[in-house]
C-alpha positions in Angstrom: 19.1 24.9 24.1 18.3 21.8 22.2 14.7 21.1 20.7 12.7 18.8 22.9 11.2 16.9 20.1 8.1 14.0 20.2 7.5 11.8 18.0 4.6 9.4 17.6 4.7 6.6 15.0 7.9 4.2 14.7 7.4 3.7 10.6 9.5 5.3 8.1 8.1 8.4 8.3 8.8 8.6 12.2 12.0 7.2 11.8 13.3 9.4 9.5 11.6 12.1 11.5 13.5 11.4 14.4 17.2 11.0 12.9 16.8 14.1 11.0 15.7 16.1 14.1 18.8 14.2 16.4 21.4 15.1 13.6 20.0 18.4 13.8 20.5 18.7 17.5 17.6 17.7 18.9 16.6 16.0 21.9 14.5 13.3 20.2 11.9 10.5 21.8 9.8 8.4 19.7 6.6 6.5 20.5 5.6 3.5 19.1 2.4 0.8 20.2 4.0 -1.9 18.8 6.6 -3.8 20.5 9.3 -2.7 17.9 9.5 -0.2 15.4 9.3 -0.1 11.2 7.5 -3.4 11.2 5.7 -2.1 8.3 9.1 -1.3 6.2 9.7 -5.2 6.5 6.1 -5.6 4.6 7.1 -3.5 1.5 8.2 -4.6 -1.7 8.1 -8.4 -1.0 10.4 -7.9 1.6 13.2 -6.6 -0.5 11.9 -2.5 0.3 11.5 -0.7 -2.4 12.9 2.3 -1.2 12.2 4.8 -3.8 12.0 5.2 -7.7 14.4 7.0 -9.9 11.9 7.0 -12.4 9.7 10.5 -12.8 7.3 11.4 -10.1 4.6 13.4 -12.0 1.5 11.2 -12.5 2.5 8.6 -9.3 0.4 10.4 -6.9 -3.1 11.0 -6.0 -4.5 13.7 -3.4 -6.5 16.8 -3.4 -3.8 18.8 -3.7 -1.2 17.5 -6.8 0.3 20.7 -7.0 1.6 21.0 -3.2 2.4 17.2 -3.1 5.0 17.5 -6.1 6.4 20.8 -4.5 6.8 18.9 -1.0 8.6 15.9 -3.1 10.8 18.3 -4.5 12.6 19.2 -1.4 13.9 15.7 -0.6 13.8 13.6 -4.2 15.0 10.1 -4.7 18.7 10.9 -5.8 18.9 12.6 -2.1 17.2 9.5 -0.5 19.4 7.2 -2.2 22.5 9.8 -0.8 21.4 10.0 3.0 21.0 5.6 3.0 24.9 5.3 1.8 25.7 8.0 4.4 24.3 5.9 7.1 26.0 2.4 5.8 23.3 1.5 3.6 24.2 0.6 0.0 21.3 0.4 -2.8 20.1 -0.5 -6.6 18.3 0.4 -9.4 16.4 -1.6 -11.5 15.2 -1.4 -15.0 11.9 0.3 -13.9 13.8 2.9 -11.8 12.9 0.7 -8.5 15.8 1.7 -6.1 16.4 -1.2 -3.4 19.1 -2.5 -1.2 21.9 -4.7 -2.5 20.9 -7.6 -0.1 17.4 -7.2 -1.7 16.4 -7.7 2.2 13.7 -5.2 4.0 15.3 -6.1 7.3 19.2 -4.4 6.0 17.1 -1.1 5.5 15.1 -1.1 9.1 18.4 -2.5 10.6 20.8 0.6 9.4 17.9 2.9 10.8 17.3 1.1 13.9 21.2 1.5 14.1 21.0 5.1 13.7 19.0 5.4 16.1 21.2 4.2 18.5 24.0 6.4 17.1 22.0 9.2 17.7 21.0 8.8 21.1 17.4 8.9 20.2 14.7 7.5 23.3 12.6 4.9 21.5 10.0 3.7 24.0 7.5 1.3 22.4 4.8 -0.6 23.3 3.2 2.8 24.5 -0.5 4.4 23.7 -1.0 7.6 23.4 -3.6 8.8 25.6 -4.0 12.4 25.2 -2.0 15.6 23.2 -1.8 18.6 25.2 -1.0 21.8 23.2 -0.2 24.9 24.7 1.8 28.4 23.4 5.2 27.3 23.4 4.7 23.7 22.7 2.5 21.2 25.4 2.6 17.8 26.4 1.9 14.2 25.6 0.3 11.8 28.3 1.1 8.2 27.0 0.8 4.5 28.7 3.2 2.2 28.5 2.9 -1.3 29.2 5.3 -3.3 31.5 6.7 -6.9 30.4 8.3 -9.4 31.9 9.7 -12.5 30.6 8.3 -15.6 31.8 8.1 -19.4 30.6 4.8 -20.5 29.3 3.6 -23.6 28.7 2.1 -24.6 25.8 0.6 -28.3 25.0 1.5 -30.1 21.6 -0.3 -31.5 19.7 -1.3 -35.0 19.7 1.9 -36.1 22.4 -0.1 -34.9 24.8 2.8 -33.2 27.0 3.8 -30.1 27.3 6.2 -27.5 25.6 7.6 -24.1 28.0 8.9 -21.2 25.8 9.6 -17.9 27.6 8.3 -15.1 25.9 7.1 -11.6 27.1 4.0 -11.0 29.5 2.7 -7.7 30.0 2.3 -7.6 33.9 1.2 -3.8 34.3 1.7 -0.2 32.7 2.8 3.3 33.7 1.6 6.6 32.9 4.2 9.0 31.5 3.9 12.4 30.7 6.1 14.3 28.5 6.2 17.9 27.6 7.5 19.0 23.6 8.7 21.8 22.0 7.3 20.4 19.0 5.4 17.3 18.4 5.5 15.1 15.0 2.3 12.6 14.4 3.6 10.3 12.1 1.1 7.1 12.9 0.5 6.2 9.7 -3.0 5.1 8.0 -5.1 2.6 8.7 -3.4 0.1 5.8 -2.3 -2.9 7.7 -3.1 -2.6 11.1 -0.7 -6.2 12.3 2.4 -3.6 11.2 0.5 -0.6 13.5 -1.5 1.2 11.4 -4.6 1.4 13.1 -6.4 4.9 12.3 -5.4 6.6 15.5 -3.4 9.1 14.1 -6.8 9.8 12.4 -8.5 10.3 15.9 -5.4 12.4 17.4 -5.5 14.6 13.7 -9.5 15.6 14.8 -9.4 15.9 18.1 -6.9 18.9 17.3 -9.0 20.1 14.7 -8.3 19.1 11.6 -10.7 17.7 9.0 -10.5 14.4 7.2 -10.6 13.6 3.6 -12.4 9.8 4.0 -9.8 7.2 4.3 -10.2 4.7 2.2 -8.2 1.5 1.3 -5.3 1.8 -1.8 -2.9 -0.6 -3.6 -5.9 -3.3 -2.4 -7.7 -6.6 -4.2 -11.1 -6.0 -5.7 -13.7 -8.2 -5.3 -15.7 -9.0 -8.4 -18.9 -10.7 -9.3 -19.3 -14.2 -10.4 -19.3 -17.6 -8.9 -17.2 -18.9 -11.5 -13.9 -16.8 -9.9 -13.4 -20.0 -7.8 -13.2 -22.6 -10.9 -10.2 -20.0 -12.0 -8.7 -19.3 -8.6 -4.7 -19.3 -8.8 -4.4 -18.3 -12.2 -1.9 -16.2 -13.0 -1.7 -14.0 -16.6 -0.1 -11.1 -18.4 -3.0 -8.8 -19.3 -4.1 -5.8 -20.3 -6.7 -4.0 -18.5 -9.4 -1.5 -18.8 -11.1 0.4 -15.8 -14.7 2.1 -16.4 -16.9 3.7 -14.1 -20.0 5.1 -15.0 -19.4 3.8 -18.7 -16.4 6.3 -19.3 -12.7 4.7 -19.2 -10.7 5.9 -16.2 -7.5 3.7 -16.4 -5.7 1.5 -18.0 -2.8 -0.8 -16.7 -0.4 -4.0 -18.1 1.0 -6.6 -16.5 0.6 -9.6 -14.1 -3.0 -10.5 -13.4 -3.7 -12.7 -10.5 -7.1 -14.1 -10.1 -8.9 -15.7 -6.6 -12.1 -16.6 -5.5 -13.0 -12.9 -4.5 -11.8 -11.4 -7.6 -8.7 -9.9 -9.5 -5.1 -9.2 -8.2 -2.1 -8.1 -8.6 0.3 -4.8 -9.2 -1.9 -3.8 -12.5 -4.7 -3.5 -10.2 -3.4 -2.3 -7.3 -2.3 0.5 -9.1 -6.1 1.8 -10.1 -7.9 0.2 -6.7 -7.6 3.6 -4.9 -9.9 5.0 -7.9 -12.6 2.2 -7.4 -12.1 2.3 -3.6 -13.4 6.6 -4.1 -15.9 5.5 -6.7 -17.7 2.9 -4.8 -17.5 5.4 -1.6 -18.8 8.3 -3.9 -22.2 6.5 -4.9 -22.4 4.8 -1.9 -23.1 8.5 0.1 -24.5 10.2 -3.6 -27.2 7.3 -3.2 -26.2 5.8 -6.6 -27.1 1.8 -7.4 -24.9 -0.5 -8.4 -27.0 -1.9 -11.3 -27.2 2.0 -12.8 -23.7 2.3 -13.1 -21.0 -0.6 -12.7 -17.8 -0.5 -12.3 -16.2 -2.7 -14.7 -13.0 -3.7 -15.8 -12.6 -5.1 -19.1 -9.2 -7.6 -19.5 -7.6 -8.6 -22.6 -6.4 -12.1 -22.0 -4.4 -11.6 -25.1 -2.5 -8.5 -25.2 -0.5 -9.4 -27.5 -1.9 -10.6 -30.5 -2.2 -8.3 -33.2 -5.6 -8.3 -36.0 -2.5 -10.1 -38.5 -2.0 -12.9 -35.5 -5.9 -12.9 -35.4 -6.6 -13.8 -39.0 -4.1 -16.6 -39.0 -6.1 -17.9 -36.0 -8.6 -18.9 -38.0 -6.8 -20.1 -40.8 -4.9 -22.4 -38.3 -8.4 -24.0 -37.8 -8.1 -26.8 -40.4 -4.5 -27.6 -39.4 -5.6 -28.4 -35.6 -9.5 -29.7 -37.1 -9.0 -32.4 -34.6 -9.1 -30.3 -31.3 -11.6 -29.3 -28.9 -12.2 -25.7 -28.7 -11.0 -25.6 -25.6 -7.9 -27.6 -26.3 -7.0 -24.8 -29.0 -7.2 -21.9 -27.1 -4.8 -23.2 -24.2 -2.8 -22.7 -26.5 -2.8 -19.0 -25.7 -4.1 -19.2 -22.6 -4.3 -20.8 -19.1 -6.4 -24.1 -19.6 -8.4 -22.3 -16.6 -9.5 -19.5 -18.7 -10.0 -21.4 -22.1 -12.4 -23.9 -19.9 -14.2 -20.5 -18.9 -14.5 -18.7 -22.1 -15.9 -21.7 -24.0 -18.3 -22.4 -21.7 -19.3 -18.6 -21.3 -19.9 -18.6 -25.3 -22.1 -21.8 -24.7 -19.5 -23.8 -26.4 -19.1 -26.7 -23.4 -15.6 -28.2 -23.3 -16.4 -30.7 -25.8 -16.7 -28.5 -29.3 -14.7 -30.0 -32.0 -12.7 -26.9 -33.6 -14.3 -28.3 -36.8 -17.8 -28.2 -35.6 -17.7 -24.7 -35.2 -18.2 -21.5 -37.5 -16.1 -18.8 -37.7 -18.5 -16.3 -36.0 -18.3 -19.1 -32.7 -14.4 -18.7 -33.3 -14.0 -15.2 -33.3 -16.7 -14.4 -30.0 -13.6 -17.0 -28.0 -11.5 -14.5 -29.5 -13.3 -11.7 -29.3 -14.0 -12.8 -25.0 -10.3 -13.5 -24.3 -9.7 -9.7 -25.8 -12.1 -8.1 -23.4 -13.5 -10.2 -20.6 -15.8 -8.0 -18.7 -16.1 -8.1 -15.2 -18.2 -6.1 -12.5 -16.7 -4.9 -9.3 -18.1 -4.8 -5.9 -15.5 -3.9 -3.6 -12.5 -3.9 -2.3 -10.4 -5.5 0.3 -10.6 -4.3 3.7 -7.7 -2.3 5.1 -6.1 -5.3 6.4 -5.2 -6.2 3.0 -4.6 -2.7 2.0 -0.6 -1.6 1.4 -1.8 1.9 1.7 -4.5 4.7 2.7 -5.9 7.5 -0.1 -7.3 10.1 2.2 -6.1 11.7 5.6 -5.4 15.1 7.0 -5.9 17.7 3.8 -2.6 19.2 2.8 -4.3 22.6 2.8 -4.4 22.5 6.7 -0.3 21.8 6.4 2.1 24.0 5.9 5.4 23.4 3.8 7.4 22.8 6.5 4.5 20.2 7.3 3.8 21.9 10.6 0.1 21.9 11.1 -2.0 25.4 10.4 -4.3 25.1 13.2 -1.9 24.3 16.0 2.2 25.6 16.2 4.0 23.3 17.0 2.9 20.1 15.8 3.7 18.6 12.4 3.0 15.5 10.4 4.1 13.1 8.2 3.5 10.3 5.9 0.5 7.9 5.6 -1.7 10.2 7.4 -1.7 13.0 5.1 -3.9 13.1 2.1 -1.3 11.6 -0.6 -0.7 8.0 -1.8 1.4 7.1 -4.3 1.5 4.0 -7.2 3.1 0.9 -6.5 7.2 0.8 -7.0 8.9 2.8 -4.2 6.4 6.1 -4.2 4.7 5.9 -1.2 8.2 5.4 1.2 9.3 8.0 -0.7 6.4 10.4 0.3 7.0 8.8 3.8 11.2 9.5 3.8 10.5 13.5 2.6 7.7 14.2 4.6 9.8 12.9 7.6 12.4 14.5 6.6 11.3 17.8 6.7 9.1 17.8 9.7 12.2 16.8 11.7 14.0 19.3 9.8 11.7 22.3 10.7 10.8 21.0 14.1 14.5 20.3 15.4 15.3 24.3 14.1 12.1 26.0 14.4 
């Protein structure tokens, strides 16, 4: 007899679940609370999805348990991804940095050729439905869910400044009905918390304890950081290539290159995106150990001027007679953003004034020596809203391989919610298409 097989989370991880299960024979039905599924997978990569990374996966990852992620991203790697989207009409790229996307470079030709799948496979999708309790028993148990009941009708909406009125039709929810399901096997594939407009709201969390299983602390990843100052609005929109320095506790913990962006709030951008998730656990680590802020900052340092080399530097200077006649400020947009160069001069006490041949050489080299490391003190982070990812979730030592859960037979789960989160460039859906892979592997068989 065919596997009756639940699924609860729409994303990629869900959906990958839930084809992998139907193609193995299963009878397959897949929750989701939103009113459609994979709205997340139209989020990623700019909304060109990048799907996956040919690139090497050691170092991409972060969890408590390196050695078990790699070994469950060995079972389903990126060449094998790549394989199973041609197989269901879905042709892809790589680019130079191993990024693998689709051809169209559009997120929506991905969800589209699931979605269609889907169909193909007879799978139930019934969205717009909570979950309202997880029943487990011997031989499998039951879900109890609520979903709600729409109807389209016109509503009327006034315009603004005419005074009359405009009548779209869109869909009302006019009730809900209580269903009740019974699995063989259950997969909770919900997601994080990271973007809770695509459905990611932490209940997968709350299902994952009331069944027992701890939490490592959820915290947001691939996020902004807020930084102090009040100057970050005078340089708000700024966009540079940089090099930057993390240190917590005085000690460097990463280093990144590339695009800097720079708002009111702080720094942004894929360079530090990619070591938030480290600041995010730092700043959650002194805030329980009791550590202050003053006693041990976080800091990142940026070099404004990655690429200018101690030869580059020394004909700086001599370049000082040749442009006598500019400001300070004027010479060093030059090399940088006017933004910055306003900053730095003014942070060095120049003023935006200073004649390049009013000052000395030790005034010249501390601008130099600030665009090269330009210190500044984080806060914070973003809240989850922001967030692209989660670090934390269900510990992978309460999983087994097959990512069926230790503590209850039966039920299995995937993606976001388990303790793993990758780097930006494609690692994260890739931990989401393996992970859902295999539990609707094991749980269509098992």
């Amino acid at each position: 007899m065919s596997k009756k097989v639940v699924i609860i989370g729409g994303g990629a991880s869900g959906l990958m679940a839930a084809i992998t299960a139907a193609k193995r024979g299963a009878f397959v039905t897949l929750f989701e609370h939103k009113d459609r599924v994979g709205k997340k997978l139209l989020m990623t990569g700019n909304g060109k999805c990048n799907l996956t990374n040919m690139s090497d996966i050691h170092g991409k990852y972060y969890g408590n348990d390196l050695d078990m992620i790699y070994k469950i991203l060995e079972q389903f790697p990126a060449d094998a991804v790549r394989a199973f989207f041609q197989e269901i009409g879905l042709y892809t790229k790589v680019k130079r940095d191993g990024g693998v996307y689709p051809v169209s470079e559009q997120a929506t030709s991905v969800l589209d050729v699931l979605r269609t799948e889907c169909e193909h496979c007879n799978i139930n999708i019934l969205t717009d439905t909570e979950i309202l309790e997880i029943i487990p028993n011997q031989n499998g148990g039951m879900v109890v869910a609520q979903k709600a009941i729409k109807e389209e009708k016109a509503v009327a909406k006034m315009k603004k400044g005419t005074g009359s009125k405009k009548t779209s039709v869109k869909s009302v929810v006019v009730g809900t009905k209580e269903i009740k399901l019974s699995y063989d096997n259950l997969i909770i594939a919900t997601g994080g918390q990271a973007a809770a407009v695509s459905g990611s709201d932490g209940s997968g969390y709350r299902m994952a304890k009331r069944l027992g299983h701890s939490l490592i602390k959820p915290l947001p990843a691939l996020v902004q950081l807020q930084c102090e100052g009040d100057y970050f609005k005078m340089i708000a929109g700024v966009r540079a290539q940089t090099s930057l320095k993390l240190y917590i506790r005085n000690e460097l913990c990463a280093s990144e290159e590339g695009e800097l962006q720079l708002t009111d709030y702080g720094i942004s951008g894929i360079p530090v995106f990619q070591f938030s998730r480290i600041v995010a656990r730092a700043i959650y680590e002194q805030q329980i150990g009791g550590f202050k802020e003053e006693q041990y900052p976080i800091v990142v340092k940026i070099d404004f001027l990655p690429y200018l080399s101690e030869k580059d530097r020394k004909e700086l200077y001599k370049a000082r007679e040749q442009f006598s006649y500019k400001t300070v400020e004027e010479f060093l947009s030059g090399m940088v953003n006017k933004k910055i160069a306003s900053l730095v001069c003014n942070k060095i006490l120049l003023g935006n004034t200073a004649k390049l041949k009013e000052i000395s050489d030790a005034e010249l080299a501390a601008c130099i020596d600030c665009l090269k490391c330009f210190p500044v003190i984080v806060n914070g982070t973003n809240s989850y809203d922001n967030a692209q990812v989660c670090s934390g979730g269900v510990p992978l030592s309460e999983i087994k391989d097959s990512m069926e859960s230790k503590k209850y037979p039966h039920i299995y789960f995937a993606g976001e919610i388990l303790d793993c989160d990758g780097i930006c460039g494609g690692y994260n859906l890739q931990w989401a298409w393996t992970t859902g892979k295999l539990a609707g592997e094991h749980a269509a068989l098992e």
